[in-house]
C-alpha positions as CSV (number, residue, x, y, z in Angstrom):
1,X,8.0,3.6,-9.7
2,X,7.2,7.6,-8.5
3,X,8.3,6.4,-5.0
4,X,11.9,4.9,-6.7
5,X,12.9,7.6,-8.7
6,X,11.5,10.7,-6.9
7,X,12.4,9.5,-3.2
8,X,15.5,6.4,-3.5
9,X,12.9,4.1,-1.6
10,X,11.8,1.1,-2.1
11,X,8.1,0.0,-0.7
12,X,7.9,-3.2,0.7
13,X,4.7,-3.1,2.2
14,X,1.4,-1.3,2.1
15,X,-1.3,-1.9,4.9
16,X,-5.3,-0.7,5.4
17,X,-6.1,-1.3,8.9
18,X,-5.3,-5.1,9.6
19,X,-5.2,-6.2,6.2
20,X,-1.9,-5.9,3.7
21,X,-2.6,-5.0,0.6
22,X,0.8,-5.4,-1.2
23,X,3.7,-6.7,0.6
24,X,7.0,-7.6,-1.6
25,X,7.5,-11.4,-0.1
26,X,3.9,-12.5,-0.4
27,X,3.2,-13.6,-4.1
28,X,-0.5,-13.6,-3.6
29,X,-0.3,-9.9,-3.2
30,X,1.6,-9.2,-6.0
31,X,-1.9,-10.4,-8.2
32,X,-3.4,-7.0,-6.9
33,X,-1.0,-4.9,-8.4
34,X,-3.1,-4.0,-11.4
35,X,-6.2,-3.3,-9.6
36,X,-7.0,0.3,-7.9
37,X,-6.4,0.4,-4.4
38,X,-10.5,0.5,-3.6
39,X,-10.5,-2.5,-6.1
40,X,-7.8,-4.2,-4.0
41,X,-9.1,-3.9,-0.3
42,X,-12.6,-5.0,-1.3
43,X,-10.7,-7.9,-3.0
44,X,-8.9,-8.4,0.3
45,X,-11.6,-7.8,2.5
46,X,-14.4,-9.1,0.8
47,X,-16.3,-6.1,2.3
48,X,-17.8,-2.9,0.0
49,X,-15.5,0.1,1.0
50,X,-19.0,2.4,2.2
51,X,-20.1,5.1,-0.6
52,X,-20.3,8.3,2.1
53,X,-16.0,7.3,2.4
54,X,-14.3,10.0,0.8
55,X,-10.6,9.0,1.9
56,X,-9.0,5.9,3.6
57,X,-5.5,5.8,5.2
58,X,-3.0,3.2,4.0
59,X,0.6,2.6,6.0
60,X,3.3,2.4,3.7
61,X,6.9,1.0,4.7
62,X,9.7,-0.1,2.8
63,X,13.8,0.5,2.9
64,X,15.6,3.5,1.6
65,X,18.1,2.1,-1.2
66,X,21.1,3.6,-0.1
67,X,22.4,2.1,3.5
68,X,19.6,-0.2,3.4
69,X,17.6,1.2,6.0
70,X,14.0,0.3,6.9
71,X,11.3,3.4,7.1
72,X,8.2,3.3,7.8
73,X,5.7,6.5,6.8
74,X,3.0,8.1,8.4
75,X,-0.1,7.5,7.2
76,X,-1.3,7.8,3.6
77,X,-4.4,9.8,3.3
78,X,-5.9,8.0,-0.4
79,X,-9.0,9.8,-1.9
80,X,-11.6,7.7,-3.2
């Protein structure tokens, strides 16, 4: 929601490493909506994300609403 109403952008798809955490055509993902994004990629993963992390990067893309244009962000820096 900040994303839609600060920025006109929809996100269709956020990544950590090789895995996608939330992508808008895949109903599976959509179950980890409610869960923290730790919460999620361990769910994902099946692996612990280590303590000593501090920050992981996502990648975030999506389309900007008006023109319909694809984008694609550099990379989130999430703090744990």
């Amino acid at each position: 929601m900040h994303c839609e109403k600060t920025y006109n952008i929809d996100i269709s798809m956020i990544t950590y490493g090789t895995a996608t955490i939330f992508s808008s055509f895949d109903k599976s993902a959509k179950d980890r909506l409610p869960l923290k994004v730790p919460a999620a990629i361990e769910k994902l993963t099946k692996k612990e994300i280590p303590k000593y992390k501090r920050f992981i990067c996502l990648g975030v893309s999506g389309t900007v609403k008006e023109g319909d244009v694809d984008f694609l962000m550099p990379d989130v820096r999430y703090e744990i």
